[in-house]
C-alpha positions in Angstrom: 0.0 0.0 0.0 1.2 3.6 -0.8 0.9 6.5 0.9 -2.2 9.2 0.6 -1.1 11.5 -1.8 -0.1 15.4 -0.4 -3.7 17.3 -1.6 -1.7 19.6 -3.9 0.6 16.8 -5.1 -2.8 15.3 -6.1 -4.4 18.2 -7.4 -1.6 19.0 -9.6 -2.7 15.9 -11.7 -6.2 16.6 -12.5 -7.7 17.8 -15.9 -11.6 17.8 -15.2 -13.5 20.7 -15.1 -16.9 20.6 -15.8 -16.7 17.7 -18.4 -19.6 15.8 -18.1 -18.2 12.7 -20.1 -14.9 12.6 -19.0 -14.1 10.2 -15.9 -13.4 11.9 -12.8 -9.7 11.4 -11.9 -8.8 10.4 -8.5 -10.4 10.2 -5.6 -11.0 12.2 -1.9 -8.2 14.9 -2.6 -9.3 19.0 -2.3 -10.8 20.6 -5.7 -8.5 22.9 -6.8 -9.5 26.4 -8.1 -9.1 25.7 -11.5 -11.5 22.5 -11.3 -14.2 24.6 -9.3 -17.4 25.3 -11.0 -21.7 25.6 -10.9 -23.6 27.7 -8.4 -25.5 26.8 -4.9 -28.8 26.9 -6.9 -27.9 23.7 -8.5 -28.0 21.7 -5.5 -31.5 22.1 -5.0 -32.5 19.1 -7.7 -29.1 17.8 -6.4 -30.9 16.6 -3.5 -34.8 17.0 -4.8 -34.6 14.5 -7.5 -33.0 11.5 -5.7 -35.6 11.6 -3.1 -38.5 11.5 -5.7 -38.9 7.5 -5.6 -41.2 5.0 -3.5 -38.5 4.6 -1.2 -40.1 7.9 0.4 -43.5 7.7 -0.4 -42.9 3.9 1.4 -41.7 5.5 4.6 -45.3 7.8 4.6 -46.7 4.8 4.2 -45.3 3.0 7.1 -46.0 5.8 9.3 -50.0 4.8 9.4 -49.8 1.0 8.3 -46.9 0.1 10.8 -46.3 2.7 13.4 -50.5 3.1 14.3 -50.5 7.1 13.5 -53.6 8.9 12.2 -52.8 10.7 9.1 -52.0 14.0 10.6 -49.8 12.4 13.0 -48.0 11.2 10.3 -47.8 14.8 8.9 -46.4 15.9 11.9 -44.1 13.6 12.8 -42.7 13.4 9.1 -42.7 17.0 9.0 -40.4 17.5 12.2 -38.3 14.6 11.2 -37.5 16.3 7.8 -37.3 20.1 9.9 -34.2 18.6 11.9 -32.7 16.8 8.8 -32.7 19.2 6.1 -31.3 21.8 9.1 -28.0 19.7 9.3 -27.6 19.0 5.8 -28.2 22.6 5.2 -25.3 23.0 7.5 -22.9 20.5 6.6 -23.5 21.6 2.8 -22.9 25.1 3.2 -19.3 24.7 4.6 -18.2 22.4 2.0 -17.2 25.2 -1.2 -14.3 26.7 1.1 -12.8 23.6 1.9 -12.9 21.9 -1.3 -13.0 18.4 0.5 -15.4 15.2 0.6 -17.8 15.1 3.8 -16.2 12.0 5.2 -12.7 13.7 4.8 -14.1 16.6 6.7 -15.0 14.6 9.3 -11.0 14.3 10.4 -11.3 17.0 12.0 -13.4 15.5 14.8 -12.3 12.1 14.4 -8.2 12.7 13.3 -7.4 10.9 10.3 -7.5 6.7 11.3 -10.3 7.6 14.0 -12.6 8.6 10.6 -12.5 4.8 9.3 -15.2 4.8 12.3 -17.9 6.5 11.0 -16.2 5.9 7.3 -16.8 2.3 7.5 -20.3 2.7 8.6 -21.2 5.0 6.3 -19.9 3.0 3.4 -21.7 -0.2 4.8 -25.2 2.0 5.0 -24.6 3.8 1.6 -22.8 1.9 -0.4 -24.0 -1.3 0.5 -27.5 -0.7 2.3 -29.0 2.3 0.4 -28.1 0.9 -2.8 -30.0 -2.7 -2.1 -33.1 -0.7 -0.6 -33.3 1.5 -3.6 -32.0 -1.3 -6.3 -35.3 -3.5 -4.9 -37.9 -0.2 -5.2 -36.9 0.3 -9.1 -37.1 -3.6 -9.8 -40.4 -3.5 -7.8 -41.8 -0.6 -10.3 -40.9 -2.1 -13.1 -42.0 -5.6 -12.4 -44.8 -4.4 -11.3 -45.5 -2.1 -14.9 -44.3 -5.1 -17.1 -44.7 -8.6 -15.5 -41.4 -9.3 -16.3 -39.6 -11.0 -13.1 -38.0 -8.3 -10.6 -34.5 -9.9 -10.7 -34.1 -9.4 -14.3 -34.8 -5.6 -13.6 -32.2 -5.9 -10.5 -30.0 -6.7 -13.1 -30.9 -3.7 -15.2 -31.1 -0.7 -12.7 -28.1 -1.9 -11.2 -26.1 -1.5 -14.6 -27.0 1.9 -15.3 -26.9 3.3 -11.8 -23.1 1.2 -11.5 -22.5 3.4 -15.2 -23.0 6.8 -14.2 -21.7 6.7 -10.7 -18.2 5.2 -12.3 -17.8 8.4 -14.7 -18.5 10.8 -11.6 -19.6 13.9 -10.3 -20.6 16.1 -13.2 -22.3 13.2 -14.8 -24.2 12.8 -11.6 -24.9 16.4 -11.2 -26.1 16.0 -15.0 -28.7 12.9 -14.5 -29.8 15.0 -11.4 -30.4 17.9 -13.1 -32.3 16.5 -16.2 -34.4 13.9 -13.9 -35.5 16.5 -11.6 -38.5 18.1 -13.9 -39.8 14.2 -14.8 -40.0 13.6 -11.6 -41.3 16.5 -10.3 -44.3 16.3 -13.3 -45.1 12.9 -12.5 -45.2 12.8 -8.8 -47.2 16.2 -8.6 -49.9 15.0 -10.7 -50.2 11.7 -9.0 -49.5 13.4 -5.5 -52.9 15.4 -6.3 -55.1 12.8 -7.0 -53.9 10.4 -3.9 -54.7 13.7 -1.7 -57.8 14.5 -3.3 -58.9 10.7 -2.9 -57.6 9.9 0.4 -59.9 10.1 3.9 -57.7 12.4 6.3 -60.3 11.1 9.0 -59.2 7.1 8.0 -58.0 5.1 11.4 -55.6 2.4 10.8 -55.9 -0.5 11.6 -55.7 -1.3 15.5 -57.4 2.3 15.7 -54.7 4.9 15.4 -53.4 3.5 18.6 -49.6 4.7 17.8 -49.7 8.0 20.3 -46.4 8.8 21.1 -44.5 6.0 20.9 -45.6 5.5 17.3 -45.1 9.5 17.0 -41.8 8.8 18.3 -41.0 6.0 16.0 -42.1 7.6 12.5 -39.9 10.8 13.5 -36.8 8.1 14.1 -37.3 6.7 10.4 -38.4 9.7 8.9 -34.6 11.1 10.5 -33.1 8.1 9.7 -34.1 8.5 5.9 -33.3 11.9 5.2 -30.6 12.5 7.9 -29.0 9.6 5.9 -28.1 11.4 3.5 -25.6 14.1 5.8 -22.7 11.9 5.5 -22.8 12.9 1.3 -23.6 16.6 2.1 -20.2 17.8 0.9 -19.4 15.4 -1.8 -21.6 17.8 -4.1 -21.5 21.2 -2.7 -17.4 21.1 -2.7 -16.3 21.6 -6.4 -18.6 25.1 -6.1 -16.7 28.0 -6.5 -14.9 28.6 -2.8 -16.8 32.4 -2.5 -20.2 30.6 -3.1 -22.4 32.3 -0.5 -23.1 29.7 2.9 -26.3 30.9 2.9 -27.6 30.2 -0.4 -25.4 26.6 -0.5 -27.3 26.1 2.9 -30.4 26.8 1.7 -30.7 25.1 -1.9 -29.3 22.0 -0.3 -31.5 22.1 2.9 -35.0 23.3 0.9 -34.5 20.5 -1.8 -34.1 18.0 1.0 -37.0 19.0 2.9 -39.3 19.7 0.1 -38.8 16.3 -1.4 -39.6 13.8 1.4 -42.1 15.8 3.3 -44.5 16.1 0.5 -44.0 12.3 -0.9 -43.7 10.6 2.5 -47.1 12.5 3.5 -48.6 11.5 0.1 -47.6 8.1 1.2 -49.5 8.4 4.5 -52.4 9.4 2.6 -52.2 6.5 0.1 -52.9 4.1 2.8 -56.2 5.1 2.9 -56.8 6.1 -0.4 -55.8 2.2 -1.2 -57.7 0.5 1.2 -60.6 2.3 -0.3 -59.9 1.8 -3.8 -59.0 -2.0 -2.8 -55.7 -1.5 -4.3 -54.2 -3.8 -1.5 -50.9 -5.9 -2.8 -48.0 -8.2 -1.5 -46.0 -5.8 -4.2 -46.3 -2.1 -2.4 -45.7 0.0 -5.8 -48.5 -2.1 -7.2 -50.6 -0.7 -4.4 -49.7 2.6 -4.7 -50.8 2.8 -8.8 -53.5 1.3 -8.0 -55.5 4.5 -7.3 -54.1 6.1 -10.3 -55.5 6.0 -13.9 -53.5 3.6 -16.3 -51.9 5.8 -18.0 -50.1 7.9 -15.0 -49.6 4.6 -13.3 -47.1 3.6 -16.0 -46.0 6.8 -15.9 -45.4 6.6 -11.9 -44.0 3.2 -11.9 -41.3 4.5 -14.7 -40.6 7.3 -12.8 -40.0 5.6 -9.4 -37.6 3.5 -11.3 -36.1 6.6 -12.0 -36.0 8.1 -8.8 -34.4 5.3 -7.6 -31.3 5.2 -10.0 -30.9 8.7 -9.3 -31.0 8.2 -5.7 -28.5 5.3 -6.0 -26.0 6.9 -8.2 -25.9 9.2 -5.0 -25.1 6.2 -2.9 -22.2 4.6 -4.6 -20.7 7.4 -5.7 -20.6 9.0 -2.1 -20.3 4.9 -0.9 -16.6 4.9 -2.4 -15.7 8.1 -1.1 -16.2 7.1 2.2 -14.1 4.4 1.4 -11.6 6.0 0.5 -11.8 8.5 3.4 -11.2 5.7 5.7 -7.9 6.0 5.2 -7.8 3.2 2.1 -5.0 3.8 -0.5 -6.3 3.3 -4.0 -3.0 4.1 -6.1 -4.9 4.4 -9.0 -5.9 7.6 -11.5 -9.6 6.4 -10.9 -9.1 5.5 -7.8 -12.8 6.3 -7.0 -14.3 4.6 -9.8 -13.1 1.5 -9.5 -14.2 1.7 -6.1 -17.7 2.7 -7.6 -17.6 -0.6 -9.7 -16.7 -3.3 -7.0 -19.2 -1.4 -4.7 -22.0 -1.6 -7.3 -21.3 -5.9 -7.3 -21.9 -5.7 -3.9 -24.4 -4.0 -3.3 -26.5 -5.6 -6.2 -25.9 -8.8 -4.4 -27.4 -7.6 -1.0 -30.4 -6.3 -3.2 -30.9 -10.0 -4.5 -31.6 -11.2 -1.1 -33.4 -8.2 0.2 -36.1 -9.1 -2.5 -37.8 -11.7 -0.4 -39.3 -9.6 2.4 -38.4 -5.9 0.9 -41.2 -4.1 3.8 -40.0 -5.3 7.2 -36.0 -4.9 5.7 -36.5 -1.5 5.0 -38.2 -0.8 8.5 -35.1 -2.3 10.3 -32.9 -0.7 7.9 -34.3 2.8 8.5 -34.2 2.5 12.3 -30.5 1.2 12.3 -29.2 3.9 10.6 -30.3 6.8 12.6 -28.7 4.9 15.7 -25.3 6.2 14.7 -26.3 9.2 12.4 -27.5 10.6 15.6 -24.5 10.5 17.2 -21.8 11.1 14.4 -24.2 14.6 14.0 -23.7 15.5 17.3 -19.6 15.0 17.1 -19.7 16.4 13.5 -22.3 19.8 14.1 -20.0 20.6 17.5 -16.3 20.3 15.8 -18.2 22.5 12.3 -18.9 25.3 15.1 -16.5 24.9 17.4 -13.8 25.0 14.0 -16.1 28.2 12.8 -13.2 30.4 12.3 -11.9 27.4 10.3 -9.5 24.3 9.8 -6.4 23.7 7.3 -6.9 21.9 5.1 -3.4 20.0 4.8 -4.6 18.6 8.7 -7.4 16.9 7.5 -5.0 14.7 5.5 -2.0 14.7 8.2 -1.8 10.7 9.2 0.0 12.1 12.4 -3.1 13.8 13.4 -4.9 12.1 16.5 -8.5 13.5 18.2 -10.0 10.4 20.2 -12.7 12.7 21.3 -14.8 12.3 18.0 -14.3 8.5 18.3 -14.8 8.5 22.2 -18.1 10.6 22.1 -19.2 9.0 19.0 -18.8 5.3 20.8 -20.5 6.8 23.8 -23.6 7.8 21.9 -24.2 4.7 20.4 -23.4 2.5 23.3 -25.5 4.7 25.6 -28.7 5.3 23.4 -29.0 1.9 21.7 -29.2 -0.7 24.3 -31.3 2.0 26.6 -33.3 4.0 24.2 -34.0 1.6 21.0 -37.2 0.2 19.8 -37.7 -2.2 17.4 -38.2 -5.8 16.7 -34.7 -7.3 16.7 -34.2 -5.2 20.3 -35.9 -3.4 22.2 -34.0 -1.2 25.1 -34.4 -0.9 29.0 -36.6 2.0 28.6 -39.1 1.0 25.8 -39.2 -2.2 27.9 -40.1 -0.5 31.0 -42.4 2.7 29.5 -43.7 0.9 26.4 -44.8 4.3 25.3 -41.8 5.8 25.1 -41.2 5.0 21.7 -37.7 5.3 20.3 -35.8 8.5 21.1 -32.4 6.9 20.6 -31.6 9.7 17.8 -32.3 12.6 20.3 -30.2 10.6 23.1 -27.1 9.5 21.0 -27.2 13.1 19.7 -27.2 15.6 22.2 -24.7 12.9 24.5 -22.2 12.5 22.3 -22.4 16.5 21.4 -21.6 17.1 24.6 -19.1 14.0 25.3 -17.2 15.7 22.3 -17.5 19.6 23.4 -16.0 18.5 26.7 -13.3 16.3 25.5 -12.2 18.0 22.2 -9.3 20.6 23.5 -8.1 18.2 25.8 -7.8 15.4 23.5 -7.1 17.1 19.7 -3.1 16.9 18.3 -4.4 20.5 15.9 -6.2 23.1 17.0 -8.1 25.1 14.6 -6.0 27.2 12.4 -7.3 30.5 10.3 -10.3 30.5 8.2 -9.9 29.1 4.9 
């Protein structure tokens, strides 16, 4: 193995620009000036278009039919579940242009550079391998479900193309973004309208709307763990922008197209649940459900366009998958270091989507619900070390090898070891509180968050090699 290239030694090598069809070169090194290009506005359908797919509408959907909530519970639970996420993406977005660096390679600032393969590796399992098989399964499910062709052979299919465009790299993913967004938005508008305007807001679920707060509770955790999932990727596509883009507009496009997204399709999902049981739409295949209110023509239209918004979601999740990778401290000594990386993770991950076929609802509930039991904790190391770095980092110390923090590592340990076997709530394992106050829900996010935030404010300056250097 080699060593990690310097950044400007690195740098120095590149010849990429804005080429959409070129292959990006190399792999979690900082975007020079000459490479740097687009504006903030851009990464609004950056981050609209890959939540456009079932996969959110599904998680609505959950929130009535699994977690017992009336459907303006649902509303509010999904809609403070997006509030907090789309806040910290908007945050972790907005620094990213100055730095020039990949979110995961930020993170050595809290965690020092071999203390990141923590939260590296787990992001790279829950992106790269997790994300891909939930979303891989939704666009085989659409199109199975529109053709009555088997959904393994579409597996096969999505999983090419999403495997293609993530390989060539970020402008080609900004591209397909970009050009999927108005489909997507067309489609799903129309058929959000006529879900709303035939579902019954006064519907009780089955087991009478019995969720209260522990179902509350619940649908917040998976709403969070859904769209706080995607905070580890939040600099990946904000950091070849110009470094004076404004914070506040970076913050905002990225944030807004986060929050707009999933709050309107997960609540159209909570109202399809109705709207299907009365249209006797019921099905073991949930897409086929959902069309099943819609006229024939906008149900093709729907299942094409949630295989869609699945590939676009997914070209998110390997691309960002093999940065992480990388940003574990990995050496790739290659030109496309990050493509090949893109490729072998693609293989993988189409092979966990394989088995996840067979029971593709109660996976995705687990799934959702595991993820927000670190994400909690590695936002409350990351959000503390962004402010209490404010004035700003080096960037030549995020790639120092000498450079040691064990606070990030210690809170972020701390979090999860604290909240999970106390605070968590699901089938698999269920914690000492839930146990004992079945009502309780599952809080683990707020716990794991605000404890390791302050495990890491208390520990940081005491345990950090660098101290934070001037701004950038």
């Amino acid at each position: 193995m080699t060593a990690e290239p310097s950044p400007s030694a690195t740098a120095a090598g590149r010849d990429y620009g804005d080429r959409v069809a070129a292959v990006e070169p190399g792999g979690n090194e900082p975007i020079p000036a000459a490479e740097r290009h687009g504006r903030p506005r851009q990464l609004f359908w950056t981050w609209t278009s890959p939540n456009l797919e079932f996969a959110t509408i599904f998680l609505g959907v959950l929130s009535v039919s699994a977690f017992g909530l009336t459907f303006a519970q649902a509303v509010a639970a999904i809609l403070l579940g997006n509030a907090l996420s789309a806040l910290a993406h908007g945050a972790l977005s907005a620094r990213a242009p100055s730095i020039g660096v990949p979110q995961m390679v930020l993170g050595r600032s809290a965690f020092g550079y071999r203390g990141n393969a923590v939260p590296s590796a787990l992001m790279t399992i829950t992106s790269g391998f997790g994300w891909f098989a939930v979303n891989s399964v939704s666009a085989a499910f659409a199109l199975e479900s529109l053709t009555g062709l088997p959904a393994p052979g579409w597996l096969v299919a999505v999983v090419v193309v999403q495997i293609a465009v993530a390989f060539v790299g970020h402008n080609l993913v900004q591209a397909f973004e970009r050009f999927a967004f108005p489909v997507l938005a067309v489609v799903f508008a129309i058929g959000a309208v006529i879900v709303l305007a035939r579902t019954d807001p006064s519907f009780v679920p089955e087991g009478g709307g019995t969720g209260g707060l522990g179902g509350f509770l619940l649908t917040v955790g998976a709403v969070v763990g859904y769209t706080a999932g995607w905070t580890p990727y939040a600099a990946d596509y904000a950091r070849y922008l110009p470094a004076d883009s404004s914070r506040t507009r970076t913050g905002l496009a990225a944030g807004l197209g986060l929050f707009g997204s999933t709050s309107v399709l997960m609540i159209v999902g909570a109202a399809s649940v109705s709207a299907t049981t009365a249209a006797g739409a019921a099905s073991d295949n949930p897409t086929t459900a959902f069309v099943g209110v819609l006229p024939d023509a906008l149900a093709a239209l729907t299942l094409l366009a949630i295989a869609l918004g699945a590939v676009a979601a997914n070209i998110l999740n390997v691309y960002s998958g093999s940065m992480a990778f990388l940003s574990a401290g990995v050496d790739v000594p290659l030109r496309w270091a990050r493509a090949v990386v893109a490729l072998a993770f693609g293989v993988i991950g189409f092979l966990i989507a394989l088995v996840a076929l067979a029971d593709a609802a109660h996976s995705y509930e687990a799934f959702l619900l595991v993820i927000v039991y670190w994400i909690g904790p590695w936002l409350g190391v990351v959000l503390t070390d962004q402010y209490l770095r404010r004035r700003g980092l080096p960037v030549e110390v995020l790639y120092d090898r000498t450079r040691r923090n064990h606070a990030g590592v210690i809170a972020l340990v701390a979090g999860i070891a604290v909240s999970v076997p106390l605070f968590s709530n699901q089938a698999l394992f269920t914690g000492l509180v839930p146990r004992l106050v079945p009502g309780v829900g599952d809080v683990t996010f707020i716990v794991g968050f605000v404890l390791a935030a302050l495990v890491y404010a208390l520990l940081d300056r005491r345990l950090a090699t660098t101290t934070a250097g001037p701004a950038e």
